[in-house]
C-alpha positions as CSV (number, residue, x, y, z in Angstrom):
1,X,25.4,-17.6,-19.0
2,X,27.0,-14.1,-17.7
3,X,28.1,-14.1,-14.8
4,X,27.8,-10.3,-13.0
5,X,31.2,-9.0,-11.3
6,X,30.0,-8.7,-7.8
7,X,27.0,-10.5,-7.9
8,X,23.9,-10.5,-5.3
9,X,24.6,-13.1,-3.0
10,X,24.0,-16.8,-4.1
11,X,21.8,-17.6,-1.3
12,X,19.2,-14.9,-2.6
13,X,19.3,-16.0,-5.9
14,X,16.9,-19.2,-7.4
15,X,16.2,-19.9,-10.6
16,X,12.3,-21.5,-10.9
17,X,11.8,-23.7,-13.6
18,X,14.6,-24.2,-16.1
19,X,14.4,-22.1,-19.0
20,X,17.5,-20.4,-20.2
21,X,18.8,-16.6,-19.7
22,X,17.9,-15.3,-23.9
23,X,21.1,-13.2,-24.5
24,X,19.8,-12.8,-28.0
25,X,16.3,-10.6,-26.8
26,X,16.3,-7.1,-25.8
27,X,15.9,-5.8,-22.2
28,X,15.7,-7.5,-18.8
29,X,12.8,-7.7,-17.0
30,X,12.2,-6.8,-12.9
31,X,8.9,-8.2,-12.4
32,X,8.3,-6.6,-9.0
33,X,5.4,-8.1,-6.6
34,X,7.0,-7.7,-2.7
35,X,9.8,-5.5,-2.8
36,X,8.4,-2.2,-3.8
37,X,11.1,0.5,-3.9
38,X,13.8,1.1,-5.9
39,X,16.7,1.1,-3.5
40,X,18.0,-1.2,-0.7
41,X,16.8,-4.1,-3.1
42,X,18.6,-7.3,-3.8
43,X,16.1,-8.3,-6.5
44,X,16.7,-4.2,-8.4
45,X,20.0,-5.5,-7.7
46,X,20.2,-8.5,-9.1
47,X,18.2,-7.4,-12.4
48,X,20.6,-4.5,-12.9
49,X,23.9,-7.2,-12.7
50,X,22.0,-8.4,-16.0
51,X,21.8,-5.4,-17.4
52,X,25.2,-5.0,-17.1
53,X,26.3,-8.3,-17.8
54,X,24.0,-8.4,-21.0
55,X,24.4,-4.6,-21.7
56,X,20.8,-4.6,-22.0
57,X,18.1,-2.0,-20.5
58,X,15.7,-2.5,-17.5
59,X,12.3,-2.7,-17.8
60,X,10.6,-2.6,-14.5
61,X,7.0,-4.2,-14.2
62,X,4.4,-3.4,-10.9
63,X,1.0,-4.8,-11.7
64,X,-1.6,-4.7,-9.1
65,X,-4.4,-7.2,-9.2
66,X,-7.9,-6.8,-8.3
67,X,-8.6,-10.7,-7.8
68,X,-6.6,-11.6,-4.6
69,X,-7.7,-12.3,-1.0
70,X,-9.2,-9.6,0.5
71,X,-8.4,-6.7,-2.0
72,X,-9.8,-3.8,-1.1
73,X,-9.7,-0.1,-1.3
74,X,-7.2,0.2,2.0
75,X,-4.8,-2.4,0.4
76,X,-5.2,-0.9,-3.4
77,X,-4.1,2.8,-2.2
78,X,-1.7,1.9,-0.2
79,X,-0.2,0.1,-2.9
80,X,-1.0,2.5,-5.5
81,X,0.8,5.2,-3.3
82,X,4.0,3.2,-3.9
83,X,3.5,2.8,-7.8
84,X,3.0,6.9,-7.6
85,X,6.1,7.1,-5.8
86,X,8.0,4.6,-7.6
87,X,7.2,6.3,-11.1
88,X,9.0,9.5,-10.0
89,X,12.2,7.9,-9.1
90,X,12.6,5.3,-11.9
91,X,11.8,8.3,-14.3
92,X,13.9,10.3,-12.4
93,X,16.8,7.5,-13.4
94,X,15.7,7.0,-16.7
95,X,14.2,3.5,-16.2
96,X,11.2,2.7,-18.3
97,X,8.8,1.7,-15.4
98,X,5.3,0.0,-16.3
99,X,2.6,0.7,-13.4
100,X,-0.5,-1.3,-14.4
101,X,-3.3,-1.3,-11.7
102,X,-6.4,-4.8,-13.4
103,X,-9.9,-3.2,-13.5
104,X,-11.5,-6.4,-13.1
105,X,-10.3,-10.1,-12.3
106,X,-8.3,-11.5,-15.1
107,X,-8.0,-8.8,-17.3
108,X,-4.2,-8.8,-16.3
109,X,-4.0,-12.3,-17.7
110,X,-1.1,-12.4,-20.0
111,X,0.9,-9.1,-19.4
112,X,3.9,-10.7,-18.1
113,X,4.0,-13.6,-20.8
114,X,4.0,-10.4,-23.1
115,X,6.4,-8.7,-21.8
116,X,8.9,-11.6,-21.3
117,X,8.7,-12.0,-25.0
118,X,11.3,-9.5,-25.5
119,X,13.0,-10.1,-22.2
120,X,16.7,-12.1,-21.9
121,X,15.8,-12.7,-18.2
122,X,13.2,-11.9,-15.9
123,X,14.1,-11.3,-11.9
124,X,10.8,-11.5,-9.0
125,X,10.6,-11.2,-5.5
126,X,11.3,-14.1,-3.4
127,X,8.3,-13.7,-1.2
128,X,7.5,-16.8,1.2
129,X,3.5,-16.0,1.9
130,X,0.4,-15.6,1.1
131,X,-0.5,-16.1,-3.0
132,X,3.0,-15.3,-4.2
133,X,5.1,-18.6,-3.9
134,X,2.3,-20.2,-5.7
135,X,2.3,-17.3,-8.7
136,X,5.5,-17.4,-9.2
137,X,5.7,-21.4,-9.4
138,X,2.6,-20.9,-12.4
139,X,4.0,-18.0,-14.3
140,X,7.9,-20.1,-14.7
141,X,5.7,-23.2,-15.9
142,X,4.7,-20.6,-18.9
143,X,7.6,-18.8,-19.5
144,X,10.1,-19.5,-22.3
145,X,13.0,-17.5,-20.6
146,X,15.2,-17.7,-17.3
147,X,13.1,-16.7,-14.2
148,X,14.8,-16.1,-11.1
149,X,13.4,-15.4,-7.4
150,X,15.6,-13.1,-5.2
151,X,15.2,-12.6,-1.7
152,X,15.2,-9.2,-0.3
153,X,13.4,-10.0,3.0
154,X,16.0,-9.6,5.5
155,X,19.1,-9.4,7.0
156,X,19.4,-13.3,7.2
157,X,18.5,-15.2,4.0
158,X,15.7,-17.2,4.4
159,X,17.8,-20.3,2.3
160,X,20.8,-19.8,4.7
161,X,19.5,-22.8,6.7
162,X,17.0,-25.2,6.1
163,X,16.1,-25.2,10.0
164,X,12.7,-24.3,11.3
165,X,13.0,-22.7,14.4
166,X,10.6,-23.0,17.2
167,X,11.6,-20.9,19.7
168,X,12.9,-16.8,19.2
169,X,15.3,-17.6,21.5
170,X,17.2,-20.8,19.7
171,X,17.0,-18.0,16.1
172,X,18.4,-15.6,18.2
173,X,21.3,-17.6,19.4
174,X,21.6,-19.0,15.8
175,X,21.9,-15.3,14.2
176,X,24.3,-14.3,16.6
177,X,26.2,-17.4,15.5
178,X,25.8,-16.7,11.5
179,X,24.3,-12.9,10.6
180,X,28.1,-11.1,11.0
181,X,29.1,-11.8,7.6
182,X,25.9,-11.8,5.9
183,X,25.8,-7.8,6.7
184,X,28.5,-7.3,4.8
185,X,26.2,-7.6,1.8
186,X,23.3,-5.3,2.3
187,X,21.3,-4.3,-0.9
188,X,22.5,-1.1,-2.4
189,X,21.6,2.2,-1.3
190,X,21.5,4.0,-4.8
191,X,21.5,1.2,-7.3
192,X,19.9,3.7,-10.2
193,X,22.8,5.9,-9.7
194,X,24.2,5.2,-12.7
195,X,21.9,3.7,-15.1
196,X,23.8,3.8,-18.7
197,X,21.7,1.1,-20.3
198,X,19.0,3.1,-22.1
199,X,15.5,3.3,-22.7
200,X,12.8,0.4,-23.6
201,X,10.1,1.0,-25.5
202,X,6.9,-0.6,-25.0
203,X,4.7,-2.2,-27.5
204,X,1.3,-0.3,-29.0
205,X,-0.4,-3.4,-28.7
206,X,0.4,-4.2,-25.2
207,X,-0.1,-0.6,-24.0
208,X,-3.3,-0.5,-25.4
209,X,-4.6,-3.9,-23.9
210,X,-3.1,-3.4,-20.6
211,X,-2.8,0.8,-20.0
212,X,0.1,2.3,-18.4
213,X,-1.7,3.3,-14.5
214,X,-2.1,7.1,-14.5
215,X,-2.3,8.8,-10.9
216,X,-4.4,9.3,-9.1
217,X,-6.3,6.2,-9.9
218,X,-10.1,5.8,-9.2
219,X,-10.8,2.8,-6.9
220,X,-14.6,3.6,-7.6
221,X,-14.0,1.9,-10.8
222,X,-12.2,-1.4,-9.5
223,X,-14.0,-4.4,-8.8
224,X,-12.4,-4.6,-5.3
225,X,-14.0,-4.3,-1.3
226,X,-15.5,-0.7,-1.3
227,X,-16.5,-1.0,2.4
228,X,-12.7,-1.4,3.6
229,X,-12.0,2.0,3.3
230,X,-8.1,3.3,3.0
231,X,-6.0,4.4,5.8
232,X,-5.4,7.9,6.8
233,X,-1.6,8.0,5.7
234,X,0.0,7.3,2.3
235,X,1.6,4.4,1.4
236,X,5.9,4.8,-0.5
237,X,9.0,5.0,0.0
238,X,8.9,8.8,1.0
239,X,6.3,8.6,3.3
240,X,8.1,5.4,4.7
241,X,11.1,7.4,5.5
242,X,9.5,10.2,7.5
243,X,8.3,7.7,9.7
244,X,11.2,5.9,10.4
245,X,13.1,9.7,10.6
246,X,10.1,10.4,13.0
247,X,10.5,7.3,15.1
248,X,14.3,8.0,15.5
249,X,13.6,11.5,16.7
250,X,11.1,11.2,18.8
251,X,10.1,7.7,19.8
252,X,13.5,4.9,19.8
253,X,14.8,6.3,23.2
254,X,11.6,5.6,24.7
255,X,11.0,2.0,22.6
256,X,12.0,-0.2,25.4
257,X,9.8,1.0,28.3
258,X,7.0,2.4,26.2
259,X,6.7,0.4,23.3
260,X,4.0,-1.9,25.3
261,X,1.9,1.1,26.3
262,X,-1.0,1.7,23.8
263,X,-0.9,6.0,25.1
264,X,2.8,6.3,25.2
265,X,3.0,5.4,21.3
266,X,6.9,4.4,21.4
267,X,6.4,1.5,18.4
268,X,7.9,2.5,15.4
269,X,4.3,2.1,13.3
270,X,6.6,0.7,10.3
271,X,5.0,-2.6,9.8
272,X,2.4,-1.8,6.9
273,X,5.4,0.0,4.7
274,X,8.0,-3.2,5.9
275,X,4.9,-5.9,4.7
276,X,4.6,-4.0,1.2
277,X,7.9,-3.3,0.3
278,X,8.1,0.5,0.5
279,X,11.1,0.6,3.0
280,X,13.3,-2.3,4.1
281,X,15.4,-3.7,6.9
282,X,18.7,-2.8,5.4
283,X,17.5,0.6,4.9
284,X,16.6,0.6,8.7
285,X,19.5,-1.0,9.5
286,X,22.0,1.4,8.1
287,X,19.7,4.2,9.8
288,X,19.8,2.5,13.3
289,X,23.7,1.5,13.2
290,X,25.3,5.1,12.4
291,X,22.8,6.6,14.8
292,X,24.2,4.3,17.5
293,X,27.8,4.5,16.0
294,X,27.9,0.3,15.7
295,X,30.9,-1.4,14.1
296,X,31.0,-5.4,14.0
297,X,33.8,-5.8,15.9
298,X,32.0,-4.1,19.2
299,X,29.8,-7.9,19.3
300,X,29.7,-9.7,22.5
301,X,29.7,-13.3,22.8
302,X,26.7,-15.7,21.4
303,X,24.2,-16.3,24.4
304,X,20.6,-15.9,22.8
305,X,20.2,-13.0,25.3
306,X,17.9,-10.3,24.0
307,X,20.3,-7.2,25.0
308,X,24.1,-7.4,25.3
309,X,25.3,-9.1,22.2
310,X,24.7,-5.8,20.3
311,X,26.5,-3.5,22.5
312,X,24.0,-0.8,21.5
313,X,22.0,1.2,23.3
314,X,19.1,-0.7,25.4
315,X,16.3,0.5,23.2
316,X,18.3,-0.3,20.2
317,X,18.7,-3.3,21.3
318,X,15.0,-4.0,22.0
319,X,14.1,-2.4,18.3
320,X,16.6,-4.7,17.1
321,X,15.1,-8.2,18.8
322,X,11.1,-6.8,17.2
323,X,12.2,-6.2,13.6
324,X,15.3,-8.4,13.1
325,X,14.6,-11.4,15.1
326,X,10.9,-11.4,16.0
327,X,10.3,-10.7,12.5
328,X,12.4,-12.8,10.7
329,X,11.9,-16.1,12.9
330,X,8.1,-15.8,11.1
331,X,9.7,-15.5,7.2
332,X,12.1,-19.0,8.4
333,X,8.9,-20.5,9.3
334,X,7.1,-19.7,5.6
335,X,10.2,-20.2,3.9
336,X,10.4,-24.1,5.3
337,X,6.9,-25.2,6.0
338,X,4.0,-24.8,4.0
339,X,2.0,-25.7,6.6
340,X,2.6,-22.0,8.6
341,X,-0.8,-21.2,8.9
342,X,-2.3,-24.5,9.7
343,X,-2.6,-25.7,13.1
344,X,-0.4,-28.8,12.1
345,X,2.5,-26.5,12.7
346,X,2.0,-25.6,16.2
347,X,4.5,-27.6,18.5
348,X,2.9,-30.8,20.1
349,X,2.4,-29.8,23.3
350,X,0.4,-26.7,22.0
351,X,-1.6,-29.4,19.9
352,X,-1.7,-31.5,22.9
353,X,-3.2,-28.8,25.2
354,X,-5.7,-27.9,22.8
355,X,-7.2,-31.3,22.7
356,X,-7.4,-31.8,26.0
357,X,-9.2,-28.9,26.5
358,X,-11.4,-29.2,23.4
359,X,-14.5,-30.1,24.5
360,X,-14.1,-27.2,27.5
361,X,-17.5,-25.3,28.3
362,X,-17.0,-21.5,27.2
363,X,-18.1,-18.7,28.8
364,X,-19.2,-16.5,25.8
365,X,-18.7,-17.8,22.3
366,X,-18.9,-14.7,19.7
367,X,-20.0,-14.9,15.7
368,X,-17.7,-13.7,13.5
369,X,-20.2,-11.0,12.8
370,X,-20.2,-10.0,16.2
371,X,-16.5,-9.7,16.5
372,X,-16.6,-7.7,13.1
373,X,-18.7,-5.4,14.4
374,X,-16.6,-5.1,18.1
375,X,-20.2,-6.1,19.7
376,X,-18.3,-8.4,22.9
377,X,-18.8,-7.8,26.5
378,X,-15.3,-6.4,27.0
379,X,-14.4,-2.9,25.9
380,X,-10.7,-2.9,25.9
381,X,-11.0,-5.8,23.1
382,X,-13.4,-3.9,21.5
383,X,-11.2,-1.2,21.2
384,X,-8.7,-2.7,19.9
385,X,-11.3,-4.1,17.0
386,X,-12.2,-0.5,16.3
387,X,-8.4,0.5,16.2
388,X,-8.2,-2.4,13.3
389,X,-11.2,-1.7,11.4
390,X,-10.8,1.9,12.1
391,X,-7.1,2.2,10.9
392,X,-5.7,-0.7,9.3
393,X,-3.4,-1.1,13.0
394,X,-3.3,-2.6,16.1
395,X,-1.3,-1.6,19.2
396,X,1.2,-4.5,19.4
397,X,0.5,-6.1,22.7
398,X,-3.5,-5.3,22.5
399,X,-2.4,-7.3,19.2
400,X,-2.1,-10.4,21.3
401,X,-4.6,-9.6,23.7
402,X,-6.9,-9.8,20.9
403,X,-5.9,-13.2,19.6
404,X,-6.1,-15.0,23.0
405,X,-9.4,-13.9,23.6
406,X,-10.8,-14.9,20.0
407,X,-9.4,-18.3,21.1
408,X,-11.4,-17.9,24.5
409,X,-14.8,-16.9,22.9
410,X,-14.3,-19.9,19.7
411,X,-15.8,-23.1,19.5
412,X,-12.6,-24.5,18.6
413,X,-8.8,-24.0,18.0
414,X,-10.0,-23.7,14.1
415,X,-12.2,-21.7,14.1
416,X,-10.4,-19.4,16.4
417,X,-7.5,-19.4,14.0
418,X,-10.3,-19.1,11.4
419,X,-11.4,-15.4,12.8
420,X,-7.6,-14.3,13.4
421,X,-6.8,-14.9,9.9
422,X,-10.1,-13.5,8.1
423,X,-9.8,-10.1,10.5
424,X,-6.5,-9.5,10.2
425,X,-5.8,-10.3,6.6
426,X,-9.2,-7.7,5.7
427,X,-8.1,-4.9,8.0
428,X,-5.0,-4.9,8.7
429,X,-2.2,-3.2,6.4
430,X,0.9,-5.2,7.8
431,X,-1.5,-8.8,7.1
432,X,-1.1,-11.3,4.6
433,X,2.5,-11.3,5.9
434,X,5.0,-13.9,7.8
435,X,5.4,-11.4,10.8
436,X,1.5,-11.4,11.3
437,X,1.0,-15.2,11.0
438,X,3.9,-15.5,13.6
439,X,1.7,-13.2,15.7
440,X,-1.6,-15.3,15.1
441,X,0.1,-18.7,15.5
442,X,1.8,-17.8,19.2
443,X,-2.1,-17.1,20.1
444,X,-2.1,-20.9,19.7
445,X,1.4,-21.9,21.3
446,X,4.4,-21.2,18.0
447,X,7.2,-20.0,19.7
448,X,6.1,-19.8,23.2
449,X,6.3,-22.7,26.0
450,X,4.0,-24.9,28.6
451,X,2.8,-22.2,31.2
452,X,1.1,-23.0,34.3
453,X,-1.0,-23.5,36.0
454,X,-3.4,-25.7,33.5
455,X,-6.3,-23.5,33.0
456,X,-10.1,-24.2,31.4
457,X,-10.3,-23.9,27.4
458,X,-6.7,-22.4,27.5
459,X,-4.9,-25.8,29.3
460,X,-0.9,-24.9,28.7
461,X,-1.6,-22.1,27.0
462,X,-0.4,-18.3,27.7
463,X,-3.1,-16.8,29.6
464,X,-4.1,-13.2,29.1
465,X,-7.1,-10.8,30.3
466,X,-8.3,-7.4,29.5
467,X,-8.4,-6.9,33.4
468,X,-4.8,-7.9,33.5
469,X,-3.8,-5.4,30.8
470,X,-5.3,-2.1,32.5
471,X,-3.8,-2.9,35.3
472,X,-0.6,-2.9,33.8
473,X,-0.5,-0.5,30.5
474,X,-1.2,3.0,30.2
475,X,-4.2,3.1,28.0
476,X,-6.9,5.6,29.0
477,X,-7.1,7.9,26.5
478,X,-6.2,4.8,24.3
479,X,-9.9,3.5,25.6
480,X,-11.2,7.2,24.9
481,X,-10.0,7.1,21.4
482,X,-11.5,3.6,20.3
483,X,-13.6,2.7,23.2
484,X,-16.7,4.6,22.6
485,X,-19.5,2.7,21.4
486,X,-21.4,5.2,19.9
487,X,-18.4,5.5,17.6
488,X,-19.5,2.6,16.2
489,X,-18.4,0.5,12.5
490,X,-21.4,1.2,10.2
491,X,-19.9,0.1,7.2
492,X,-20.1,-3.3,8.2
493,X,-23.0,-5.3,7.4
């Protein structure tokens, strides 16, 4: 088997199922589902060490189903934005790239068996969530050739350690233990730099059952949500960039005493182009580091403390504890326990608490409809409905806000989790995603602690309130903006 000169690291690298790498076929195959861009990517990466290795050319293939969870036209341009994006720059490079966007549910049925035909080794994402794991584990079973998962989620590999982590503050301790050297290995910047390998050309027959996507692509035609309608910005990599140039400019100084407050805006927005691939923490990382001027050896000593350890800048520091550790305490969690979005996973005195309180009388108890629609007694939830709905985003603490007062107006812990999961994963482009199940689960206890005093239907449970929350944030013309009723959502039924 070739072995590449300076390979991805072994940690981001498994092999599913146990066909052999075909030395004998004639291109290598990046079948990409997560990781959507074409730099700052150990799974591009690792596919181009093949190339090398094998002296074989890259064929890169995007598909975009119609038949997953919650497909709809907000998810389907955001993608398609990408694939638009991603064309340019792998023709740009010379890389025969294969966009294909399913009509209708199961007419992508066979393309990557087809294409792997001709391939010596195929390289996916190593995604932990949602539909993915499960794909990938079904396409090996039906492929004759090597098929290997890379993981380009985040700093820290999510195989690295086999520990679950229940608390942010026992990863954050544990990262400040064991990130150092893994930074030393960040994804390259400009892997298609220097692409010598060639072209790949595609078969007639395959082409013609499964057509090359052509932009802009028709959504009228798909067999996909209509009533979810898309955002008002574009999804790609270019688009990701300006608004993580934009947040630099404008917004990081601000992030650590703003980033709470839904008028003052000071979050960096990146979430929905971080859940689909279209930018990446390295790429961040690198931005963020020479901005501040940050060199390893400026570290301070391992004590779990949120600022400090860095020696960056406060905000930096606070940017650095939401997308680093925040964010990649939920992919450990999906990486190590199936069970992530069950209520099985929540710590035992969250279960514990919940029981007790089970049976609790409850003040209001709303449909799912009626929470759809944003039709509760208390506007500041409601606006933060409409912001979903409206925009495919939530303001991050209204975020949790939200969640604690689904659980409040529920019949039950499941069905609460129930509504989180069905809202979210429709509306909102960063779903589907460890970093929001993280969010839905510490609703419920994950990653938070016992609080007191024991309250009705909430027991141990973090208490919040919309009264509490004008009180403390700045949010007027936040309530303006999403809090008029006569706005209203009439697309849903």
């Amino acid at each position: 088997m070739p072995v590449p000169a300076e390979p991805v690291p072994a940690d981001r690298v498994r092999q599913i199922g146990d066909a052999p790498i075909r030395e004998d076929r004639e291109y290598v195959l990046l079948w990409t589902i997560a990781f959507r861009r074409a730099s700052h990517n150990h799974a591009l990466d690792r596919a181009l060490e093949h190339c090398r290795a094998l002296n074989k050319p890259l064929l890169v293939l995007e598909a975009l189903r119609v038949g997953y969870p919650w497909a709809s036209d907000r998810f389907h341009q955001f993608v398609i934005d990408g694939m638009e994006h991603q064309a340019e720059v792998y023709d740009a490079a010379g890389v025969r790239y294969f966009p294909y966007v399913e009509p209708r549910a199961g007419d992508g049925a066979g393309l990557l068996a087809a294409l792997s035909e001709r391939a010596a080794v195929v390289v996916t994402d190593d995604f932990p969530c949602f539909f993915l794991p499960k794909m990938i584990t079904a396409a090996a079973s039906r492929l004759d050739v090597a098929l290997e998962a890379v993981d380009s989620n985040g700093l820290y590999p999510l195989r690295a350690t086999t520990r679950i982590f229940t608390r942010a503050h026992s990863f954050r301790r544990h990262l400040q233990k064991e990130l150092l050297p893994h930074l030393a290995h960040l994804p390259n910047p400009s892997p298609l730099a220097e692409y010598p390998h060639g072209d790949v050309v595609l078969d007639e027959a395959i082409t013609k059952r499964w057509p090359v996507a052509s932009f802009p692509v028709d959504l009228s035609t798909l067999a996909i949500d209509h009533t979810v309608t898309p955002a008002s910005f574009r999804g790609g990599a270019g688009t990701a960039r300006a608004q993580l140039a934009r947040f630099f400019e404008e917004r990081l100084l601000r992030y650590g005493d703003d980033r709470s407050h839904p008028d003052r805006d000071a979050s960096s927005g990146l979430s929905p182009w971080l859940h689909f691939g279209h930018i990446s923490v390295y790429e961040i990382w690198r931005e963020l580091t020479a901005n501040e001027g940050f060199h390893v050896k400026q570290v301070g000593k391992v004590n779990g403390s949120r600022e400090g350890f860095w020696n960056m800048s406060s905000s930096a520091e606070s940017f650095i504890d939401e997308f680093v550790t925040w964010r990649e305490v939920g992919f450990n969690m999906c990486a190590h326990d199936e069970r992530y979005d069950q209520l099985a996973s929540l710590p035992e005195w969250a279960l514990k608490t919940i029981a007790e309180h089970a049976t609790d009388e409850r003040p209001q108890v709303y449909s799912l409809a009626q929470l759809e629609r944003a039709e509760t007694h208390d506007p500041v939830w409601n606006a933060a409905q409409r912001e979903l709905v409206s925009t495919g985003r939530m303001q991050n603490y209204l975020r949790m806000l939200w969640g604690k007062l689904i659980y409040q107006w529920s019949p039950s812990a499941q069905a609460a989790l129930d509504v989180m999961v069905e809202l979210n994963n429709k509306y909102a482009l960063d779903g589907r995603n460890p970093n929001s199940y993280s969010g839905i689960m510490w609703v419920l206890g994950r990653y938070d602690r016992a609080w007191g005093p024991e309250r009705p239907i909430f027991g141990k449970l973090r208490y919040m309130t919309s009264d509490s929350a004008k009180r403390k944030l700045r949010m007027k013309r936040y309530l303006t903006t999403f809090g008029n009723e006569q706005q209203g959502l009439p697309h849903i039924q």
